[in-house]
Structures are given as C-alpha cells and as structure tokens.
C-alpha positions in Angstrom: 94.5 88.5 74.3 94.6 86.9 71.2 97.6 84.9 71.3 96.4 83.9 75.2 93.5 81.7 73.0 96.5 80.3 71.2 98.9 79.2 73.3 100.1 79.7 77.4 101.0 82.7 78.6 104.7 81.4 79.5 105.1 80.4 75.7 104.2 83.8 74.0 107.1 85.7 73.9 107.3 89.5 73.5 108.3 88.6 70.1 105.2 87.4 69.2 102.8 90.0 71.2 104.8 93.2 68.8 103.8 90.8 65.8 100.6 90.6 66.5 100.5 94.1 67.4 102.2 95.1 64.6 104.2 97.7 66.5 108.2 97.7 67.0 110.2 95.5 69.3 111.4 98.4 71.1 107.8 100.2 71.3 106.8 97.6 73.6 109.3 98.6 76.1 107.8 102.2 76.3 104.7 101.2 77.8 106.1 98.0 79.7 109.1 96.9 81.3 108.5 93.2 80.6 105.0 90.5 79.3 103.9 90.5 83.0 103.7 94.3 82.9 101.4 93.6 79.9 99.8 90.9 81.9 99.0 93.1 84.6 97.8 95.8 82.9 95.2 93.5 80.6 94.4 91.9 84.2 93.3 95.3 85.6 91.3 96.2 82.5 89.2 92.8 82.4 89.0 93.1 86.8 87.0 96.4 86.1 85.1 95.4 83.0 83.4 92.2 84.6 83.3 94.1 88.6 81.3 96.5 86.0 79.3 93.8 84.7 78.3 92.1 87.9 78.2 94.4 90.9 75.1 96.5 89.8 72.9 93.4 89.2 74.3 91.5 92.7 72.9 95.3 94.5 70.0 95.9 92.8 68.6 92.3 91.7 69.3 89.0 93.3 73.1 87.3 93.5 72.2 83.9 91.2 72.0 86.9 88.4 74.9 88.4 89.2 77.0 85.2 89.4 75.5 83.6 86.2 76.7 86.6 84.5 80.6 87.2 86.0 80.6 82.9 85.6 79.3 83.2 81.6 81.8 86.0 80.9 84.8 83.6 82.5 83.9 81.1 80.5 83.7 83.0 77.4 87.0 84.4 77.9 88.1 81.2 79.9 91.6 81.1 78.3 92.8 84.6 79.4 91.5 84.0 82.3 92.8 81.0 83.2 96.0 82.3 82.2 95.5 85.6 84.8 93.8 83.2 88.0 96.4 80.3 87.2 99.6 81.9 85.9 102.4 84.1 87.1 100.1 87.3 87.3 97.3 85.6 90.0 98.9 87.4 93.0 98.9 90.5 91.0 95.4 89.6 90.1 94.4 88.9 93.8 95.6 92.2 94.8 94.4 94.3 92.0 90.9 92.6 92.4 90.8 93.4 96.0 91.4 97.0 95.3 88.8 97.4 93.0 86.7 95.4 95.0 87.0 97.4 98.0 86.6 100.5 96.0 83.3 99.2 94.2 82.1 98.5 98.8 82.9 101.7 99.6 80.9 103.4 96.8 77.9 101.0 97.7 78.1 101.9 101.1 77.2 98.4 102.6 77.4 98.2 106.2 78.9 94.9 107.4 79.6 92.9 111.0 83.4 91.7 109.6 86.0 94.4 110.6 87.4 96.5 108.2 87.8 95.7 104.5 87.6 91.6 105.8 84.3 91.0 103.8 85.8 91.9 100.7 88.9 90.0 100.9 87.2 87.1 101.7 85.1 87.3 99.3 87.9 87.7 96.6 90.6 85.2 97.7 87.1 82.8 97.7 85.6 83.5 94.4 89.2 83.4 92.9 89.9 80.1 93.9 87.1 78.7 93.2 86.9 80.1 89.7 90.4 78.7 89.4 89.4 75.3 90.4 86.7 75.2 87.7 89.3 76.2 84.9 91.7 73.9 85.7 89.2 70.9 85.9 89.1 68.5 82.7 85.5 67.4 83.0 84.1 71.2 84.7 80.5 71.9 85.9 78.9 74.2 83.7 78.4 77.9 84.3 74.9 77.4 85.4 76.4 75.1 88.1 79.0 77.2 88.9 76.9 80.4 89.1 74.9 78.1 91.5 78.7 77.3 94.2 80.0 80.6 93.9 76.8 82.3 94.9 76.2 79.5 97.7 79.5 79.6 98.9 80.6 83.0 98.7 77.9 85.6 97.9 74.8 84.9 99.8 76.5 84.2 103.0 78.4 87.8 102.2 75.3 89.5 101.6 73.6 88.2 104.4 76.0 89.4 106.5 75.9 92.8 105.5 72.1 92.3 107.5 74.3 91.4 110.5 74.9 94.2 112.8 
C-alpha cells in the first residue's frame, strides 16, 4: 500500500513490493500467482474494512453520516484507491464489492421492491463510478460535497426503496 502512494500500480513491480516487504523474490509467489493476485487480495481487505466502517451508521443513523465517512476514508487512502476503482483490478473490485455487499443485505435483512440482489448491484456499480469520477478529476469536489452526490444519487433513493413494497 505503500509503494501505491508512490507511484501507479502498473509501474511497481514485484521487485519492488519483496523490497519493501523485505521478504524473498520467490516468497511472494507462495501466497500469489502474480501483483494483481496481491491487488485483489488488498482490494478485498479495504472492501470489508470501509463496508465495516459505513454500513452500521447508514442502518442505524442517517445516510449523509454514513457517506461522509466511506467518502473521508477514500480520500484519505485516495491513491490505493484510485489505483483499485481505476486500474486493472476494478472489475475484480466491482465483483468482490458486490459480494460483500450482498452479504452485509442479507444480514440486515432489508426488504426491498427491486427483484433479487438488483438493489445492491445498483447501488455498487453506482457508488463505484462515481467515486471513480471524483478521483480521476483534477479540480474534485470535496468530500463534504461528495458525501452530499453519492447519498443523493445513490443511497437515499435505495433506502427509500426498501419502504417500497
């Protein structure tokens, strides 16, 4: 995660991860077959940690808390993780955040109108690119303002139609 402040994913090489590590060339390759293995694996660690972070507060709260805290974390960490939304590993990261996500709806039991797990990947594939479009802007809105689109676009109309029936 380090080296992701550094420089672009594409440029780190494995080389550099076992330096930094401090662990052998070939001890890399007994825990993963390749950097996007890697990738993946740091993807499904920071997908739990901030699904950890936010979906208790957007349940038991109100949904501008819950989006000014996952938007503040993002832009905290905003260079890993515009190297997991924009990089190779975003359809990896789509699909693992949809897994978690639908595991984190289950638990919560939350009735909806949509069919099926529909709510939840909607609300993933939307709050993924829009978190992408704000790390890839030059001039972007601040996390206040961004806490303020994704839960406009994205969260309250979900959670309004979990009222649906």
């Amino acid at each position: 995660m380090a080296l992701l402040e550094e420089e672009p994913f594409e440029q780190i090489t494995i080389r550099d991860i076992t330096d930094r590590a401090k662990v052998g060339y070939a001890t890399f390759f007994r825990r993963y077959r390749d950097k996007d293995a890697l990738l993946n694996d740091v993807a499904e660690r920071e997908i739990r940690q901030l699904l950890a972070m936010t979906l208790p507060i957007l349940y038991t709260v109100d949904s501008r808390a819950s989006t000014q805290a996952l938007c503040a974390y993002l832009w905290e960490h905003r260079k890993l993780w515009s190297a997991l939304l924009t990089g190779g590993a975003s359809a990896t990261l789509k699909d693992e955040f949809i897994r978690q996500a639908e595991t984190a709806a289950a638990e919560q039991g939350q009735d909806s109108w949509l069919p099926g797990n529909l709510g939840v990947v909607f609300s993933v594939a939307a709050t993924i690119e829009i978190l992408a479009w704000w790390l890839k802007q030059s001039d972007p809105p601040s996390v206040e303002s961004m806490a303020d689109i994704l839960d406009q676009l994205v969260v309250t109309p979900s959670l309004a139609g979990n009222d649906r029936r």
